[in-house]
PyMOL Python script that loads the backbone (N, CA, C, O; Angstrom):
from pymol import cmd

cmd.read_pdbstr("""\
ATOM      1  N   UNK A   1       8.483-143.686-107.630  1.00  0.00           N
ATOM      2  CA  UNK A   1       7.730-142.477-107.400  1.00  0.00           C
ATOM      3  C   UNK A   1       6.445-142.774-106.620  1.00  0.00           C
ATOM      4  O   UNK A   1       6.088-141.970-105.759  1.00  0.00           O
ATOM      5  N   UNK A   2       5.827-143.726-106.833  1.00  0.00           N
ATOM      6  CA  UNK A   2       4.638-144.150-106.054  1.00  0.00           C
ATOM      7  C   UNK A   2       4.803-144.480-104.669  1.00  0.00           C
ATOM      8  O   UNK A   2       3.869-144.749-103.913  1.00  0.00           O
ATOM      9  N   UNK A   3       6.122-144.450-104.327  1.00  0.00           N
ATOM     10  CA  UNK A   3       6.705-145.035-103.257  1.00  0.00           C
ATOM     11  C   UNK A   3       6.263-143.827-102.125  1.00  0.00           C
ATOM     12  O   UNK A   3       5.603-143.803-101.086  1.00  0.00           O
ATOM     13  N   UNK A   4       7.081-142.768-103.012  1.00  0.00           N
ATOM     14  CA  UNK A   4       7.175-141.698-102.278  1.00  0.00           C
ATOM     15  C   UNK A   4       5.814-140.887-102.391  1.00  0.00           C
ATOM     16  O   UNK A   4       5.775-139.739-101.948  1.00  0.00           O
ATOM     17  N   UNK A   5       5.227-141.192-102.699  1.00  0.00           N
ATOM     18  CA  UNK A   5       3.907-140.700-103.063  1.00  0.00           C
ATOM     19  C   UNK A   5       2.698-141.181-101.592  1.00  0.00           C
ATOM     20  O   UNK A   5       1.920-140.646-100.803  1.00  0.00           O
ATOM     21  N   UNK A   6       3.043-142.041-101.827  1.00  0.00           N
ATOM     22  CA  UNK A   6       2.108-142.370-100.462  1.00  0.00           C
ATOM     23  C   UNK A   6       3.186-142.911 -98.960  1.00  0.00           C
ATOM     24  O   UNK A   6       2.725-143.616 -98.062  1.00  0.00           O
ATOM     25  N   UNK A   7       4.469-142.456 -98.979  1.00  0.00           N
ATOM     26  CA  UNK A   7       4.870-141.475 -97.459  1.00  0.00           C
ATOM     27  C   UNK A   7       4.306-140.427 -97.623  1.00  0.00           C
ATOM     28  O   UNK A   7       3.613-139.961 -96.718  1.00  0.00           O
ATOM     29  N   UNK A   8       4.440-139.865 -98.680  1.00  0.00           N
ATOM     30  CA  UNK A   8       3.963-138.350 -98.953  1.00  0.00           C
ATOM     31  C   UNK A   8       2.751-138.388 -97.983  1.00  0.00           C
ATOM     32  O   UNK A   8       2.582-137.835 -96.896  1.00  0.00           O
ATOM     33  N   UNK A   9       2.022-139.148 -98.658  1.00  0.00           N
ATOM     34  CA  UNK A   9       0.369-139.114 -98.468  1.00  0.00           C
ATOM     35  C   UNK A   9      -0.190-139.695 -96.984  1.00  0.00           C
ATOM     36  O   UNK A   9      -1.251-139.386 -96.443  1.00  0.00           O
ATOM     37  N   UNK A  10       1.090-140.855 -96.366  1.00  0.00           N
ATOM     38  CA  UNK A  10       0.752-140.880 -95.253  1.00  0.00           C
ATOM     39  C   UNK A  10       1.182-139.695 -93.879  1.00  0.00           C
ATOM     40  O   UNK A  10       0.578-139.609 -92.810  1.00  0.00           O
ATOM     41  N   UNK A  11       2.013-139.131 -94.180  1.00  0.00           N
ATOM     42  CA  UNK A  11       3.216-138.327 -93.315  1.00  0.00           C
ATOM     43  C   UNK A  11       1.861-137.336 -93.433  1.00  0.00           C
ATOM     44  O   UNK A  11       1.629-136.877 -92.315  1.00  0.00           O
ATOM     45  N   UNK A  12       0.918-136.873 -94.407  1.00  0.00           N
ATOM     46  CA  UNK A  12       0.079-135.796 -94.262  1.00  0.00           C
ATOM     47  C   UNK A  12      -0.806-136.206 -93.218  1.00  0.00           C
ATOM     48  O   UNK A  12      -0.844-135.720 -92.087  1.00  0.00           O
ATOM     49  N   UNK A  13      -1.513-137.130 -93.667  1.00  0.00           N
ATOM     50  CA  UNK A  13      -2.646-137.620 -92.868  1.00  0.00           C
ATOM     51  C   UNK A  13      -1.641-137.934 -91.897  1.00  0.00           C
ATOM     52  O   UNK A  13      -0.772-137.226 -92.406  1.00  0.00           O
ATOM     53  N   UNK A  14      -0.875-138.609 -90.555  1.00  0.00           N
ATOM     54  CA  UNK A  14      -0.524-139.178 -89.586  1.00  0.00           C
ATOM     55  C   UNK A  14      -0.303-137.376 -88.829  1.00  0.00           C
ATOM     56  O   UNK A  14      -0.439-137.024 -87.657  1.00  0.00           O
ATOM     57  N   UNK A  15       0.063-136.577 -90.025  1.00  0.00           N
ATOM     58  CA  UNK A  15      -0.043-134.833 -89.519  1.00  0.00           C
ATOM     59  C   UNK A  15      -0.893-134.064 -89.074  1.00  0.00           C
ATOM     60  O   UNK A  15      -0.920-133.447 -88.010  1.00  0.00           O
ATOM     61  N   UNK A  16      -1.850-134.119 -90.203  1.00  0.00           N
ATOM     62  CA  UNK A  16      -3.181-133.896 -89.475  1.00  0.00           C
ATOM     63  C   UNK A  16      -4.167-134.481 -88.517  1.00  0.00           C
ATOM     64  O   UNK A  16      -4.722-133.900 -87.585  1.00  0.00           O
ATOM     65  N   UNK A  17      -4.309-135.831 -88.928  1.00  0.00           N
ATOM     66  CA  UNK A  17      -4.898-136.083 -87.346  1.00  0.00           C
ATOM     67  C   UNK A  17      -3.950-135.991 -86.140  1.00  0.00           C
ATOM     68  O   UNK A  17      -4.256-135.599 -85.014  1.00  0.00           O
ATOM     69  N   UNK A  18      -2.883-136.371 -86.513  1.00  0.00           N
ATOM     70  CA  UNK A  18      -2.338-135.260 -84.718  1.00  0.00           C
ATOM     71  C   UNK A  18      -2.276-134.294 -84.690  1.00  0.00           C
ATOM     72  O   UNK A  18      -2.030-134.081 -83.503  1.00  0.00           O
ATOM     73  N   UNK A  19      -2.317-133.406 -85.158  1.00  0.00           N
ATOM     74  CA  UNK A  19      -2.417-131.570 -85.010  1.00  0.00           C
ATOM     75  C   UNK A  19      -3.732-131.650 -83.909  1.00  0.00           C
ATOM     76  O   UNK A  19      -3.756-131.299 -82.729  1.00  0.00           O
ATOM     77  N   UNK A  20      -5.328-132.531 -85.155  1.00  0.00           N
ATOM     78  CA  UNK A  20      -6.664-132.349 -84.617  1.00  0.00           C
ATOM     79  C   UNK A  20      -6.956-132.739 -83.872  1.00  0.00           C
ATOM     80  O   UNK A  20      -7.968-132.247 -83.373  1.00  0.00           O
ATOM     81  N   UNK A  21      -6.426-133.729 -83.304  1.00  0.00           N
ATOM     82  CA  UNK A  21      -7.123-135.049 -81.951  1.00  0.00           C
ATOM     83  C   UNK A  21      -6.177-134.276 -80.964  1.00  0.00           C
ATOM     84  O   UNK A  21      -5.161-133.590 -81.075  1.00  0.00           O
ATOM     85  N   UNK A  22      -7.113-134.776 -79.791  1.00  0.00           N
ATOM     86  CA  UNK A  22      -6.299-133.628 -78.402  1.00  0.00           C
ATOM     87  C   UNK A  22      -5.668-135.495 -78.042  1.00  0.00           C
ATOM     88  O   UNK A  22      -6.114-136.625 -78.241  1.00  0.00           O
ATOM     89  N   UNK A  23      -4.709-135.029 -77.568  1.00  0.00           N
ATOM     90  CA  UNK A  23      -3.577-136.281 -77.222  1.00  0.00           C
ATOM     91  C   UNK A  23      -2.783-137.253 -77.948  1.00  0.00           C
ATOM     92  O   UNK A  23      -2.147-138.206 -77.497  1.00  0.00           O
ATOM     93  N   UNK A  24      -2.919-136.867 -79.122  1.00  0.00           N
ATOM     94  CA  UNK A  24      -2.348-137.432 -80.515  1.00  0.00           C
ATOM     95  C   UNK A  24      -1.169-136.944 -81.240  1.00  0.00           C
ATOM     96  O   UNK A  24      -0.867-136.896 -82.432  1.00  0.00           O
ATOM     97  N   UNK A  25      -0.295-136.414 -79.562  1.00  0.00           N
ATOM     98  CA  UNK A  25       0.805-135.621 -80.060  1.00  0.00           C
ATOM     99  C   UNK A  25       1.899-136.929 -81.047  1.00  0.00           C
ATOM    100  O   UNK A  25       2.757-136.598 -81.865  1.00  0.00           O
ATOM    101  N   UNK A  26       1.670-137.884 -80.801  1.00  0.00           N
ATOM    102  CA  UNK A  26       2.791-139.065 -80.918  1.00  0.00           C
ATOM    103  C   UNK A  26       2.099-138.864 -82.923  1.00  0.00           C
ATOM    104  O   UNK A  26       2.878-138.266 -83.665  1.00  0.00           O
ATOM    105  N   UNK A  27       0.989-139.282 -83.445  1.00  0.00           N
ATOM    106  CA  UNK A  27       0.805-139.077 -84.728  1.00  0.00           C
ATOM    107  C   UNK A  27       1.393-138.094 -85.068  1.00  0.00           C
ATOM    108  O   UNK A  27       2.026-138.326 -86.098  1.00  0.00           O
ATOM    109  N   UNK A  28       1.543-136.776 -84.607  1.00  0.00           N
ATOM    110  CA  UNK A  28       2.281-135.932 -85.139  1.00  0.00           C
ATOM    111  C   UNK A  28       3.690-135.789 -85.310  1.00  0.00           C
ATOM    112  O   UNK A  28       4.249-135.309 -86.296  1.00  0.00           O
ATOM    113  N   UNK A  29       4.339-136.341 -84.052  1.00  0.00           N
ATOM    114  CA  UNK A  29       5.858-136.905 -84.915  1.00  0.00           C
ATOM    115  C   UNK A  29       5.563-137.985 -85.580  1.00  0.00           C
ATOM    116  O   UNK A  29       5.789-138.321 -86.743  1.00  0.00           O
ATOM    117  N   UNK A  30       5.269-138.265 -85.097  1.00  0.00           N
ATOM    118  CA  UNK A  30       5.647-139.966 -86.585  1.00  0.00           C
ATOM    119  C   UNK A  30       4.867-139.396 -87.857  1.00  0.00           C
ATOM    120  O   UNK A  30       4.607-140.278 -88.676  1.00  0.00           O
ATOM    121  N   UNK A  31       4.503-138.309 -88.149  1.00  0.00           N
ATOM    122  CA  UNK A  31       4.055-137.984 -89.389  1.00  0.00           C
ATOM    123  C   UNK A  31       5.512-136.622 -89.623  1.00  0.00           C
ATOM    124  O   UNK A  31       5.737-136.180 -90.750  1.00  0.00           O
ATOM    125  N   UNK A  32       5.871-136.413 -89.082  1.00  0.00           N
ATOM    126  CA  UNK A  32       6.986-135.346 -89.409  1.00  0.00           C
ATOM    127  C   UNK A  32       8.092-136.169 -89.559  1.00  0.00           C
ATOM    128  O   UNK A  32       8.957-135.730 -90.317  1.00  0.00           O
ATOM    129  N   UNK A  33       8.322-137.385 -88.974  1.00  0.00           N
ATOM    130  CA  UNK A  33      10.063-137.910 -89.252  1.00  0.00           C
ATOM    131  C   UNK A  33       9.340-138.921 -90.542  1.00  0.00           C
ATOM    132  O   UNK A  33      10.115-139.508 -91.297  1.00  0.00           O
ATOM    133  N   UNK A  34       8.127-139.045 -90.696  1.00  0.00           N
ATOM    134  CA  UNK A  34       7.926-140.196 -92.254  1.00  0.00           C
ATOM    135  C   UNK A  34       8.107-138.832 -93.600  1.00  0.00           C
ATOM    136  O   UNK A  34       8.462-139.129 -94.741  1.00  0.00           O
ATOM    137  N   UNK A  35       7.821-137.528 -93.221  1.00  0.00           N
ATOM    138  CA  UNK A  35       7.749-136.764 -93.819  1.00  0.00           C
ATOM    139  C   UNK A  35       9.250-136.724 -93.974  1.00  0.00           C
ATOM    140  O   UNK A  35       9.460-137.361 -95.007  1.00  0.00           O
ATOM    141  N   UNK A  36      10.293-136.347 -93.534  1.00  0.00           N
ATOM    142  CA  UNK A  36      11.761-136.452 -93.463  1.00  0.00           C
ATOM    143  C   UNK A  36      12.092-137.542 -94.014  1.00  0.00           C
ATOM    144  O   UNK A  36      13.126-137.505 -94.681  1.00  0.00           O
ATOM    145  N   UNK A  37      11.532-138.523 -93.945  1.00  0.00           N
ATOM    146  CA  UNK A  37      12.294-139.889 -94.682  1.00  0.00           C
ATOM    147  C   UNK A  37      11.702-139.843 -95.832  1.00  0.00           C
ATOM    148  O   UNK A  37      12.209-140.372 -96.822  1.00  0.00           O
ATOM    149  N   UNK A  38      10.489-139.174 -95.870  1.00  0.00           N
ATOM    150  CA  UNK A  38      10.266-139.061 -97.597  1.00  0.00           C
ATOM    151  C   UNK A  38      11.068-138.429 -98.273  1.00  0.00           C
ATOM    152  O   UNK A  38      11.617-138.972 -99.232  1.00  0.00           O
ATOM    153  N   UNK A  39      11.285-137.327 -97.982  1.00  0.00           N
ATOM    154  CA  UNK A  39      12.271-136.187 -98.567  1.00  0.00           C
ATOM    155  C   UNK A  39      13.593-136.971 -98.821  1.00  0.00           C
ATOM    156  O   UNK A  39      14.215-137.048 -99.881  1.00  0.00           O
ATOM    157  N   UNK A  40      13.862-137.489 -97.714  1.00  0.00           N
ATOM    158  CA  UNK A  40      15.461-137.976 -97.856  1.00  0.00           C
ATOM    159  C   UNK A  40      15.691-139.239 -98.908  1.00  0.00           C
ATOM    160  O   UNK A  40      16.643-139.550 -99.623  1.00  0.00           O
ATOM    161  N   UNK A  41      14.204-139.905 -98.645  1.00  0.00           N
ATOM    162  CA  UNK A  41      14.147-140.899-100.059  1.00  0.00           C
ATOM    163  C   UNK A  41      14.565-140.349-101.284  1.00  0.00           C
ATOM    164  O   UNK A  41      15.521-140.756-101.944  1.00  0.00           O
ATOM    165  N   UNK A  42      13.589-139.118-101.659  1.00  0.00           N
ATOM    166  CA  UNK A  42      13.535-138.507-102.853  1.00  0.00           C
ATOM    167  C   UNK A  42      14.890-137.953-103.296  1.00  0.00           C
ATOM    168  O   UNK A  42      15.137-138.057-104.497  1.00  0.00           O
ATOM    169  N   UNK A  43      15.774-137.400-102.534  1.00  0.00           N
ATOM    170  CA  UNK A  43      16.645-136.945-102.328  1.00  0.00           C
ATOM    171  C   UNK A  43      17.694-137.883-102.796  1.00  0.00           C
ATOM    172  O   UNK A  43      18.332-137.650-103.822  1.00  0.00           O
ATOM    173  N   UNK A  44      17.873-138.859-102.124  1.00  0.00           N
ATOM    174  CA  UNK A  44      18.693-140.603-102.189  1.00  0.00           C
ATOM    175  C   UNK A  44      18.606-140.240-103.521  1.00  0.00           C
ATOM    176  O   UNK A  44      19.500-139.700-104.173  1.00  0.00           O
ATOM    177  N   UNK A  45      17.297-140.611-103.977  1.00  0.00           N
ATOM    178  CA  UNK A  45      16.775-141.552-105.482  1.00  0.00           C
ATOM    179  C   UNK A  45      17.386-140.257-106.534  1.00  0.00           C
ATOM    180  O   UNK A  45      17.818-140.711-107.594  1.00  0.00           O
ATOM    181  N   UNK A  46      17.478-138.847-106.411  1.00  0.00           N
ATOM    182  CA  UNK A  46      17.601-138.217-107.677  1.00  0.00           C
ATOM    183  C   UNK A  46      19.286-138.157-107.332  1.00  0.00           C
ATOM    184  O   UNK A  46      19.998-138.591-108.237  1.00  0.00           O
ATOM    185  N   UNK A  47      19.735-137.832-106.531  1.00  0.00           N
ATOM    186  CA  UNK A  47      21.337-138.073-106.765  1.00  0.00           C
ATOM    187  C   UNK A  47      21.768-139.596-107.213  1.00  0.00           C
ATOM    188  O   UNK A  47      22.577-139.407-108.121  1.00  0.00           O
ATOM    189  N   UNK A  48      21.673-140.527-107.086  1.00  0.00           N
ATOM    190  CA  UNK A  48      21.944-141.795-107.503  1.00  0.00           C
ATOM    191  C   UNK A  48      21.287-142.020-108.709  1.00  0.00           C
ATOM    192  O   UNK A  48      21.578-143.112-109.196  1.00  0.00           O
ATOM    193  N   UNK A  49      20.350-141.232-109.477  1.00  0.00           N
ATOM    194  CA  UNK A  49      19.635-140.730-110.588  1.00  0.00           C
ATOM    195  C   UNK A  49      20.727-140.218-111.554  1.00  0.00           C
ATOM    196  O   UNK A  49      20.891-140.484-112.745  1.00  0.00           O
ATOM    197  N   UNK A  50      21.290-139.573-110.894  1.00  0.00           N
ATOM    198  CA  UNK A  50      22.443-137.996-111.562  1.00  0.00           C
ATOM    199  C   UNK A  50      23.829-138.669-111.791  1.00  0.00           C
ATOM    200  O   UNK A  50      24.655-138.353-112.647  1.00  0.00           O
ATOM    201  N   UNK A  51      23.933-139.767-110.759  1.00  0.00           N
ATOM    202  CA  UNK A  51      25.206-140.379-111.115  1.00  0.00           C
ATOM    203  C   UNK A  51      25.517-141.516-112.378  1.00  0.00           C
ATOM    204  O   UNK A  51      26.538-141.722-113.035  1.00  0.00           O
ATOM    205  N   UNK A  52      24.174-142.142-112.403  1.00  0.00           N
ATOM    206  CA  UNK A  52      24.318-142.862-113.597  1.00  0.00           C
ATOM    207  C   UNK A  52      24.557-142.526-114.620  1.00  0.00           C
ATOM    208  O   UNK A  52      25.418-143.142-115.246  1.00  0.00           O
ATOM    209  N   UNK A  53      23.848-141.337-115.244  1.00  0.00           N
ATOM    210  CA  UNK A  53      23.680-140.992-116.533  1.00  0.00           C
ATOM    211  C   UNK A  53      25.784-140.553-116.480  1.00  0.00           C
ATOM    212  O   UNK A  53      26.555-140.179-115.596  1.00  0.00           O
ATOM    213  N   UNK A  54      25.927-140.920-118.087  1.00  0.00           N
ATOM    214  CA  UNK A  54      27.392-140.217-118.477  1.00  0.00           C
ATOM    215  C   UNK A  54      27.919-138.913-118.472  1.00  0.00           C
ATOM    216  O   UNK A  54      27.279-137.904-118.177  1.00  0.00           O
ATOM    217  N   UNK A  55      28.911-138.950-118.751  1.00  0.00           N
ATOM    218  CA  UNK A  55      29.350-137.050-119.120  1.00  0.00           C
ATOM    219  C   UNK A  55      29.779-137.052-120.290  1.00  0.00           C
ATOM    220  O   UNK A  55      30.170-138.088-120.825  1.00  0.00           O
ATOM    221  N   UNK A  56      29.777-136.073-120.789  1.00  0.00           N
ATOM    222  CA  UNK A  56      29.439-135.913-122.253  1.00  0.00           C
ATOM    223  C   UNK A  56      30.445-134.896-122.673  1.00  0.00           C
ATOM    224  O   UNK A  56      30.476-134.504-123.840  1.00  0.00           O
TER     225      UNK A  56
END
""", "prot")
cmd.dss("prot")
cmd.show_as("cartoon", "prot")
cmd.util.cbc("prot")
cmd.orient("prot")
């Protein structure tokens, strides 16, 4: 969880300063596809989460 916590936290910040800086379009993707790989982490981690546990 900490993992994803600070993509989280970087994908924001690498977002906002490219939104704010004039020519800093490149921070702004690389803060939208770290943002996507966070998600898809999180995503990974709770289905492979769901598969372990038994059925009952």
């Amino acid at each position: 969880m900490v993992f994803f916590l600070v993509l989280l936290g970087s994908a924001i910040a690498l977002i906002t300063i490219g939104a704010v800086m004039d020519g800093m379009l490149y921070l702004l993707s690389t803060g939208v596809l770290l943002l996507i790989a966070a998600v898809l982490y999180l995503l990974v981690r709770s289905v492979s989460r769901s598969r372990r546990r038994p059925a009952h």
